[in-house]
C-alpha positions as CSV (number, residue, x, y, z in Angstrom):
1,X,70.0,126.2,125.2
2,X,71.4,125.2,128.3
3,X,75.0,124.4,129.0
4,X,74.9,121.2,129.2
5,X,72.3,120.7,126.1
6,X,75.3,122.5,124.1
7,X,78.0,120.2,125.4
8,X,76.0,116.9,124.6
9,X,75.4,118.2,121.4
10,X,79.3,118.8,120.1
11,X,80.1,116.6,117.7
12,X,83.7,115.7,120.0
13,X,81.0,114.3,122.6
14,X,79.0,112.2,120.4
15,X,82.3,110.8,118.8
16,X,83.5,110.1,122.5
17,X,80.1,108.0,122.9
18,X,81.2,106.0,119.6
19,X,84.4,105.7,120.3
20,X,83.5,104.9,123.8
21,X,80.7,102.3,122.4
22,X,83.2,100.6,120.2
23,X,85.7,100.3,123.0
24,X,82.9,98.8,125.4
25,X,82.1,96.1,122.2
26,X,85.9,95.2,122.1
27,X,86.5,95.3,125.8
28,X,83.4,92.9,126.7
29,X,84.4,91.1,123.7
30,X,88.3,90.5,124.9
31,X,87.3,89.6,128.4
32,X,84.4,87.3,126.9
33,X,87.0,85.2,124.8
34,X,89.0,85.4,127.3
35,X,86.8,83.5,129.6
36,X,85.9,81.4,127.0
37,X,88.9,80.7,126.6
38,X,89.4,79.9,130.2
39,X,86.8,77.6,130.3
40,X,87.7,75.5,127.5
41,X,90.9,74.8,128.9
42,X,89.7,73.6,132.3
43,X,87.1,71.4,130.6
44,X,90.2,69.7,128.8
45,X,92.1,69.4,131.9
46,X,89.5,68.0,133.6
47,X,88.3,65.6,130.6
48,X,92.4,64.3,130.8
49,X,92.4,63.9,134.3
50,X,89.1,61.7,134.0
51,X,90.4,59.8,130.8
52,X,93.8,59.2,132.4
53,X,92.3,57.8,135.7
54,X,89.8,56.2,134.3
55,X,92.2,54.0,131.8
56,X,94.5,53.3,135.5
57,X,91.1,52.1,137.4
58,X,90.0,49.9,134.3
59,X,93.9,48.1,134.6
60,X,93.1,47.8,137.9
61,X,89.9,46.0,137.3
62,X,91.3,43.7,134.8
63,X,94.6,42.6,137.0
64,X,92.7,42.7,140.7
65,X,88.9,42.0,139.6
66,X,85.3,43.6,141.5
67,X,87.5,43.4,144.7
68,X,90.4,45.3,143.7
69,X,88.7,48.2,142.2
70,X,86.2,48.7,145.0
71,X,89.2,48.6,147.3
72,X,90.9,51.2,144.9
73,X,87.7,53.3,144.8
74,X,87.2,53.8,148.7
75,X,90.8,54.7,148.7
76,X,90.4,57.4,146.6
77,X,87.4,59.0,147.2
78,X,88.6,59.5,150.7
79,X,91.6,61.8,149.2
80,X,91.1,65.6,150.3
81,X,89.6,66.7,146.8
82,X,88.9,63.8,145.3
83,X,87.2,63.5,142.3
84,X,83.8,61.7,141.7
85,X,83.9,58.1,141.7
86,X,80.8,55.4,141.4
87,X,81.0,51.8,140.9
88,X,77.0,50.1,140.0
89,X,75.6,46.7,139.4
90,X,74.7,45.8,136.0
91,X,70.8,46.4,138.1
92,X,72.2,50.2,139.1
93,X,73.0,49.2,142.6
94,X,76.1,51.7,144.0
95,X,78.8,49.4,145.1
96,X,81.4,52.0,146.3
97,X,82.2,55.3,145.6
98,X,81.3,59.3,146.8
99,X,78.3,59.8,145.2
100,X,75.1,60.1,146.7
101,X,73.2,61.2,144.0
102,X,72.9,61.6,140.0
103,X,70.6,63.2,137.8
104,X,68.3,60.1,136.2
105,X,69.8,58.2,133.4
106,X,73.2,59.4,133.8
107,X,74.8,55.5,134.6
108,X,72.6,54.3,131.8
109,X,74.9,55.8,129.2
110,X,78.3,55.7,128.2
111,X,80.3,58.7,127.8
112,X,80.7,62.0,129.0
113,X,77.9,64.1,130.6
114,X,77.4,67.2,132.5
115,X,75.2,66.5,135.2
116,X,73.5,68.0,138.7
117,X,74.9,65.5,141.5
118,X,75.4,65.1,145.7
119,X,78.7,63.9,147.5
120,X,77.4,61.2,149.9
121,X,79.2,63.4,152.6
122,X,76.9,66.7,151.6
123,X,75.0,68.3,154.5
124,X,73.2,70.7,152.3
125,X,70.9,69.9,149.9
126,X,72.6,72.5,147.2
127,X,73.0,70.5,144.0
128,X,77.1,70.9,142.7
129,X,77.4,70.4,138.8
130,X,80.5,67.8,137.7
131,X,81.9,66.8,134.2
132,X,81.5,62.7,134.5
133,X,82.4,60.0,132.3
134,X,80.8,56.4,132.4
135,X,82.5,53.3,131.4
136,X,81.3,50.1,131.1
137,X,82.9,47.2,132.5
138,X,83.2,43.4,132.6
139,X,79.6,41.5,133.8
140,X,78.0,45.0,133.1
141,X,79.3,46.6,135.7
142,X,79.6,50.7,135.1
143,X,82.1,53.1,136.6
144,X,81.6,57.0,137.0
145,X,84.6,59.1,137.5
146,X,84.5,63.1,137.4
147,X,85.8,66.1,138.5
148,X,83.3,69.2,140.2
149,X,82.9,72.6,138.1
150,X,82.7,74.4,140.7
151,X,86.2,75.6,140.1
152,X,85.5,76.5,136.5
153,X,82.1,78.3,137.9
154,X,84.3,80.9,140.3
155,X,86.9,81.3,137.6
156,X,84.0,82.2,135.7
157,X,82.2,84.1,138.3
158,X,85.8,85.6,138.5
159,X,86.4,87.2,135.1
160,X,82.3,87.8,134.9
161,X,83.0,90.1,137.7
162,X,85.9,91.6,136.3
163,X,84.5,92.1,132.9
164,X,81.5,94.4,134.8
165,X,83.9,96.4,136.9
166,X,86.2,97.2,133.5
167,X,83.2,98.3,131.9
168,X,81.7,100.1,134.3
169,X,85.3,102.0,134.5
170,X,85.5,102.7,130.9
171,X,82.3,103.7,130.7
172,X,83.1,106.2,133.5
173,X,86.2,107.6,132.4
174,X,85.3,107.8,129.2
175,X,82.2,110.1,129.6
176,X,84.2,111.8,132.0
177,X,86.9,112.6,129.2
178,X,84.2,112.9,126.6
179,X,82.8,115.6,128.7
180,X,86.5,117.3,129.3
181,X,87.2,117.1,126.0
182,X,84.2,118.3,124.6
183,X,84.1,121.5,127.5
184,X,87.6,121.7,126.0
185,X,86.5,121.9,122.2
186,X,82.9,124.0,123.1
187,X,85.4,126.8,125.1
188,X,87.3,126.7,121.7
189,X,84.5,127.0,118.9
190,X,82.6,129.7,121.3
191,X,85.8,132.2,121.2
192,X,85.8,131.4,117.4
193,X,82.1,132.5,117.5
194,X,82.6,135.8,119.5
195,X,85.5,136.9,117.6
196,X,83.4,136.0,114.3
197,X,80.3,138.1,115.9
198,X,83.0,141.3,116.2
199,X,84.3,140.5,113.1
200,X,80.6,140.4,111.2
201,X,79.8,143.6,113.2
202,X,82.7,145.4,111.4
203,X,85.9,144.9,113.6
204,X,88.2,143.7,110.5
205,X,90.6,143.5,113.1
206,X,89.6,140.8,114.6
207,X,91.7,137.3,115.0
208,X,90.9,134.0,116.0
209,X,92.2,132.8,119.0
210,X,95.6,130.2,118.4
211,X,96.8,128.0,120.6
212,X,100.4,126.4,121.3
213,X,99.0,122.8,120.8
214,X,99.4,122.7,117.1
215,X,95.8,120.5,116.6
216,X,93.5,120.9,113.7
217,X,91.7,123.8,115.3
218,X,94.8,125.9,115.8
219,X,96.1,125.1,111.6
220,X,92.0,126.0,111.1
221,X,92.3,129.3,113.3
222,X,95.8,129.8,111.7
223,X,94.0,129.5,108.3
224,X,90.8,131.9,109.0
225,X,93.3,134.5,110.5
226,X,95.1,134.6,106.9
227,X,91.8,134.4,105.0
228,X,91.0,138.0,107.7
229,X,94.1,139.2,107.2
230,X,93.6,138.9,103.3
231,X,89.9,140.2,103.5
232,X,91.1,143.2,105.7
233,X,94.1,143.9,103.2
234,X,91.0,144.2,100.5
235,X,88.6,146.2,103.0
236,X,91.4,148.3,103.0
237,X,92.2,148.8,99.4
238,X,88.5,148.9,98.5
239,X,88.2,152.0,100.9
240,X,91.5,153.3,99.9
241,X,90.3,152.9,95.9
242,X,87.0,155.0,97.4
243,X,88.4,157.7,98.5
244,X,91.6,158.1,96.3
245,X,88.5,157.8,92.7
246,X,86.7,160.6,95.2
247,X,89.8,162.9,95.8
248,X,92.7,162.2,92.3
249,X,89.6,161.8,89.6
250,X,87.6,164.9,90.9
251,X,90.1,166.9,89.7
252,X,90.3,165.5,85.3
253,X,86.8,165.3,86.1
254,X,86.1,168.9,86.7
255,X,89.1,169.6,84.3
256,X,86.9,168.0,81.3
257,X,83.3,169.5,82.3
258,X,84.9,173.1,82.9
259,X,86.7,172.8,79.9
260,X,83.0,171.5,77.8
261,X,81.5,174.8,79.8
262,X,84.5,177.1,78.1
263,X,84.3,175.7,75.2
264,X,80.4,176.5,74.8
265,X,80.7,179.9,76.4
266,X,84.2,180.6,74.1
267,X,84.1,179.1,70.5
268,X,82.7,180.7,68.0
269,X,83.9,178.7,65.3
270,X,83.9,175.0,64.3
271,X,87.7,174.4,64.9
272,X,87.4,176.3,68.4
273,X,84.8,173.4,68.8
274,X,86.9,170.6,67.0
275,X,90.2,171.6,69.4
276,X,87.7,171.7,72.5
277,X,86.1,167.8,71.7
278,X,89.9,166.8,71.0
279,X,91.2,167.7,74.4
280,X,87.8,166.5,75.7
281,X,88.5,163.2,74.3
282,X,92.3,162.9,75.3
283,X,90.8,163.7,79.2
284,X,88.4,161.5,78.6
285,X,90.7,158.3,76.9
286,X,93.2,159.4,80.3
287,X,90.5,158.0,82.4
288,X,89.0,155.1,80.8
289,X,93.0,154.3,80.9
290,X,92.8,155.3,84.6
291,X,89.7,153.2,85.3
292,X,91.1,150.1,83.3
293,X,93.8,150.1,85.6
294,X,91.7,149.9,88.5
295,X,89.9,147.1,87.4
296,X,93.1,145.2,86.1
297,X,94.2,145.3,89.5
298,X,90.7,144.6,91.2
299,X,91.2,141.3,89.0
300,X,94.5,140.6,90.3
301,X,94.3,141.4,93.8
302,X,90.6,139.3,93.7
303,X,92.3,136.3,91.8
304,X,89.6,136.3,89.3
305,X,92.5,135.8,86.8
306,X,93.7,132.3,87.9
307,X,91.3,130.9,85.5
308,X,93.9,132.1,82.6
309,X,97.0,131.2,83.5
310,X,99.4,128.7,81.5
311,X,103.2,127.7,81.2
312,X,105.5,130.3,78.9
313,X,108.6,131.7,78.8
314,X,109.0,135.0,80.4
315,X,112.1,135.6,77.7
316,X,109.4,135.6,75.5
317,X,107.8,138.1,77.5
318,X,110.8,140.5,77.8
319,X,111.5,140.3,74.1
320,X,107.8,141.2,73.2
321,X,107.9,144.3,75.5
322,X,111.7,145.6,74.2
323,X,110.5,145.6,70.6
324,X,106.8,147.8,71.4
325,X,108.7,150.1,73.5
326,X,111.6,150.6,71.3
327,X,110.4,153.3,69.5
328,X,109.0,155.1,72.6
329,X,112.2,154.9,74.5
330,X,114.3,156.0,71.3
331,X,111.7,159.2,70.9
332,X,112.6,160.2,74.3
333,X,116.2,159.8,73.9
334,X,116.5,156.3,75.7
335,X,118.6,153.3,74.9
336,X,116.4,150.3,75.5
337,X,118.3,146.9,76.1
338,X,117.3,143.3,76.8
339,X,118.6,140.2,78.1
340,X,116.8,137.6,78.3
341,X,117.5,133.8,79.0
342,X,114.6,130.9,78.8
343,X,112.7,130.9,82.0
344,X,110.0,128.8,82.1
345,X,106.7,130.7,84.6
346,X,103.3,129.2,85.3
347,X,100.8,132.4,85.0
348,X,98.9,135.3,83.1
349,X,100.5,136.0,80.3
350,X,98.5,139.3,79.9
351,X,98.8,140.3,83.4
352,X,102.5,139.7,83.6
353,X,103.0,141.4,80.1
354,X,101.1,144.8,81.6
355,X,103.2,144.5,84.4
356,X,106.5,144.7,82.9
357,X,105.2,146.9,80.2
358,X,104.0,149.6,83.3
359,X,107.7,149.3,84.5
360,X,109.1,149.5,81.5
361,X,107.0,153.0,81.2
362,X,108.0,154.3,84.5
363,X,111.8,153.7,83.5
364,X,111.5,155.7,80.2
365,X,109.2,158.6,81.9
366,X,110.7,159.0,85.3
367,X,114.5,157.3,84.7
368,X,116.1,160.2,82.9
369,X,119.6,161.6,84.5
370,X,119.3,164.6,86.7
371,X,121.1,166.4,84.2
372,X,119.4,164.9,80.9
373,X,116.8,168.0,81.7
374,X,118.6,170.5,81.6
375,X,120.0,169.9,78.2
376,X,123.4,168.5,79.5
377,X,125.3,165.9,76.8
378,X,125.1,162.8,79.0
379,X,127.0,159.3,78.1
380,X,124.8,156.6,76.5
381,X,125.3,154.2,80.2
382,X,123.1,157.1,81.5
383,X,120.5,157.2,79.2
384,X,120.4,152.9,79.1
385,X,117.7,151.0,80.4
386,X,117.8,147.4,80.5
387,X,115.2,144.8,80.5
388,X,116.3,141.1,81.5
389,X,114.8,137.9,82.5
390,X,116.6,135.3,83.7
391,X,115.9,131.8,86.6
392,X,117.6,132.3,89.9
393,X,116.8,129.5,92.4
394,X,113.1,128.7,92.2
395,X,112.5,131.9,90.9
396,X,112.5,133.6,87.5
397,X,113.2,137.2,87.7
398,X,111.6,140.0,85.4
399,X,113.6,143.4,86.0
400,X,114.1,146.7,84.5
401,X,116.7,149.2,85.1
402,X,117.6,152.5,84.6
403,X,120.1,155.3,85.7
404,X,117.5,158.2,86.9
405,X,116.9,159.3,90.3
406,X,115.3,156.5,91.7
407,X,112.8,155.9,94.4
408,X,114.1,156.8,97.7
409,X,114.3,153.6,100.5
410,X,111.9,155.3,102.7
411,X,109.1,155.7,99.8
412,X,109.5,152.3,98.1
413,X,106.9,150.9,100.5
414,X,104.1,153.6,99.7
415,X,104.9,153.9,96.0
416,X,103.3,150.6,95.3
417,X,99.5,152.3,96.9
418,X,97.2,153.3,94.3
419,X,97.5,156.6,93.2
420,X,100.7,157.5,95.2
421,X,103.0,159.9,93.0
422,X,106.5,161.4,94.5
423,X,106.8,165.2,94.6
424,X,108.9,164.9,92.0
425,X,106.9,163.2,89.5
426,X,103.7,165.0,90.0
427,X,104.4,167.1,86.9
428,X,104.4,164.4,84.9
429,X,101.7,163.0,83.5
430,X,100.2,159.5,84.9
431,X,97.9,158.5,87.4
432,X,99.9,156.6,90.5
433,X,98.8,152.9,89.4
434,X,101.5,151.4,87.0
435,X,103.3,150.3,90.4
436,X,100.3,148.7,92.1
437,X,99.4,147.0,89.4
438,X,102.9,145.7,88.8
439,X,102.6,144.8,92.6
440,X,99.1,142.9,92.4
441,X,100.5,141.1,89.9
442,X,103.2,139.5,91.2
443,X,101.0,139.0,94.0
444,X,98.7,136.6,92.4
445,X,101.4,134.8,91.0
446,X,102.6,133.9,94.2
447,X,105.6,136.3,93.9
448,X,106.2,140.2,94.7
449,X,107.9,143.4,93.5
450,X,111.0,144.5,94.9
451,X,112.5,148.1,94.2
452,X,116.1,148.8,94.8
453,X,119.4,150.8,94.1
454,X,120.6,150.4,90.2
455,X,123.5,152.8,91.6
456,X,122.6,155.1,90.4
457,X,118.7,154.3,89.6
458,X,116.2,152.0,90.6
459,X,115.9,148.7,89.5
460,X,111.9,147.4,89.4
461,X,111.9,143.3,89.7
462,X,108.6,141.0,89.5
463,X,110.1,138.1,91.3
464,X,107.8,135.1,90.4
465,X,107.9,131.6,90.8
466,X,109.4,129.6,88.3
467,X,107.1,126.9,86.7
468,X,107.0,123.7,88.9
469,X,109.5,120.8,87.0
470,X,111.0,123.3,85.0
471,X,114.8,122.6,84.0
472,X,117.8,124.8,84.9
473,X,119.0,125.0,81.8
474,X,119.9,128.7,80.2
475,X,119.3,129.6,76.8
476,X,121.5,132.7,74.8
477,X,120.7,136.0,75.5
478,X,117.8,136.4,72.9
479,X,119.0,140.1,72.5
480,X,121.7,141.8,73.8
481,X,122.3,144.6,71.9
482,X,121.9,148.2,72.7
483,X,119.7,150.5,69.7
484,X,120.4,153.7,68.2
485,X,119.9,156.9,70.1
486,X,117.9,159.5,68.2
């Protein structure tokens, strides 16, 4: 297609043709009422002139009789751009006056007529139109007085002329802007197209061109550049996900085969066998664990679970995960503690839920005191970690803190990857994916996870919006009260 085929065929140069269209309709009709217009208010002038001389000249004919009006007619129709005046015979014989000629039967009728006539005076033989009006005198006599058109022709002729110039001129500049604006737009959309082209070839990087105008095609390329942005982020994970499955499960993976291969080539008895299918299927249950994680946060970062999401309050939430890891925290000789206020969120219950929960389990795994290890009596501050919930701003925060090492500032940006685990937690079990999922989540909910200094420890918060029209106000803590150590 050729350049100009392309350019006729944006849709910013066919709506220039309507627009243009439409504003030919309205101009020719503007300058046609206005001529109207125009021409109306001649014809009353000249229809008051007539009536107003004619009512003078028909006194005259009652005070000064036949003689006096003729006498008054030749007067006037000697006047520099005098009007049209004939006096007949009650026969149709012209007694005085300017006219030479009429159209037939215009004397016969009383009344106003627009009619072809000569001046007696006329050297051409060019007929002139005039507005007349015949009146009817005494002894059936009949005067004719009128005024020429040819004034209201020219003003005519006038804005006729005027109207084809303005038309023509719109009709110009708008084609030539249609054409300006459309080479505009067409420069616009093919850069889209070519960076769309790199992009479908693989080039994630790609972005859409923005301008500094601010129109709808910059808030659109403003727009697609998020959506690429978004799509790339996802690229990326998907080929991070790839590779860390093909590098972090190899290794449980070959763990649980070479430990099926022992077990065939070692037991000799039914509880070697029993012990080898046990530790088979705790490898196993560590990877369907793995694996559900995975696909948890597939579902987050995708937003497939928008579909779920309701209004409850995250107190709730925090209370829910104190009591199931209670027992968990006091086995490992934790404090758990919660404080929870109503906060009011708009979201996945589940989702949110397995976040704090994966928090909660990084706290009472990797949150010890340095000391705690090494058998050292530490205080029971030490060994506290707390769970709150609580509305700041516009916000309702889910945190949970503890007094372990924590998460140096440097790391907190790569701990939230899939399948990232610190040097010192690698002996530990776990897989690397409670962060990332806590991150995802907060993600879809419009929020994010922020990690910082509990001083000493690290204190994990899902910072989510609070639900739209939800009140300030603050409940009691629904717990507050530190358990047992064992």
């Amino acid at each position: 297609m050729t350049a100009f085929g392309k350019l006729v065929r944006t849709t910013a140069f066919r709506l220039t043709l309507v627009y243009l269209f439409l504003f030919a309709i309205f101009a020719a009709s503007l300058l046609g009422y206005f001529a109207w217009n125009t021409r109306r208010l001649i014809t009353e002038e000249i229809t008051q002139t007539v009536n107003s001389e004619t009512s003078e000249i028909n006194e005259i004919y009652g005070r000064r009789g036949l003689y006096g009006l003729v006498r008054t007619i030749e007067y006037r129709a000697l006047r520099p751009g005098a009007n049209l005046y004939l006096v007949t015979t009650p026969t149709g014989q012209a007694v005085a006056g300017n006219v030479g000629s009429l159209a037939p039967g215009v004397m016969a009728t009383a009344g106003w007529t627009e009619t072809a006539y000569k001046r007696i005076e006329d050297a051409d033989d060019r007929d002139h139109r005039a507005l007349v009006r015949v009146t009817e005198l005494e002894n059936g006599f009949r005067l004719l007085i009128g005024r020429d058109l040819d004034e209201r022709r020219r003003l005519f002729g006038i804005v006729a002329k005027a109207a084809q110039w303005s038309i023509l001129i719109v009709v110009v500049l708008g084609l030539g802007g249609g054409v300006f604006v459309a080479r505009r737009v067409l420069t616009r959309i093919d850069a889209m197209s070519g960076t769309a082209h790199r992009i479908m070839t693989g080039d994630l990087s790609e972005r859409l061109p923005v301008g500094r105008s601010g129109d709808e095609l910059d808030r659109l390329a403003e727009n697609l550049n998020a959506m690429l942005e978004r799509i790339e982020a996802l690229m990326a994970g998907l080929k991070e996900v790839s590779d860390n499955i093909a590098h972090d499960l190899k290794t449980p993976l070959t763990r649980l085969r070479n430990r099926a291969e022992e077990a065939l080539a070692k037991s000799g008895c039914e509880a070697d066998y029993r012990a080898a299918l046990e530790r088979t299927i705790e490898e196993s249950d560590g990877l369907i664990r793995t694996f559900n994680a995975l696909l948890m946060i597939a579902r987050a970062e995708s937003g497939q679970a928008r579909g779920n999401m309701d209004d409850f309050d995250a107190a709730e939430v925090a209370s829910g995960i104190h009591e199931l890891y209670e027992p968990l925290a006091e086995d490992d000789g934790m404090t758990l503690k919660v404080k929870a206020e109503v906060a009011l969120v708009h979201g996945n219950r589940e989702l949110i839920s397995q976040a704090l929960a994966n928090l909660v389990e990084n706290a009472i795994k990797y949150g010890k005191p340095a000391t705690q290890a090494a058998g050292t009596v530490v205080s029971m501050d030490s060994r506290q970690i707390t769970i709150e919930a609580r509305r700041e701003g516009d916000q309702v925060l889910l945190s949970v803190t503890d007094r372990g090492s924590g998460i140096p500032e440097g790391d907190r940006k790569h701990v939230v990857e899939r399948f990232v685990r610190l040097e010192a937690s690698r002996t530990l079990p776990g897989s690397g994916l409670g962060l990332s999922l806590a991150s995802a989540v907060a993600t879809l909910h419009g929020g994010e996870l922020r990690l910082g200094d509990a001083l000493p420890g690290l204190v994990a918060t899902l910072a989510l919006p609070a639900r739209a029209g939800a009140g300030d106000r603050v409940a009691p803590p629904i717990a507050d009260v530190p358990q047992k150590v064992a």
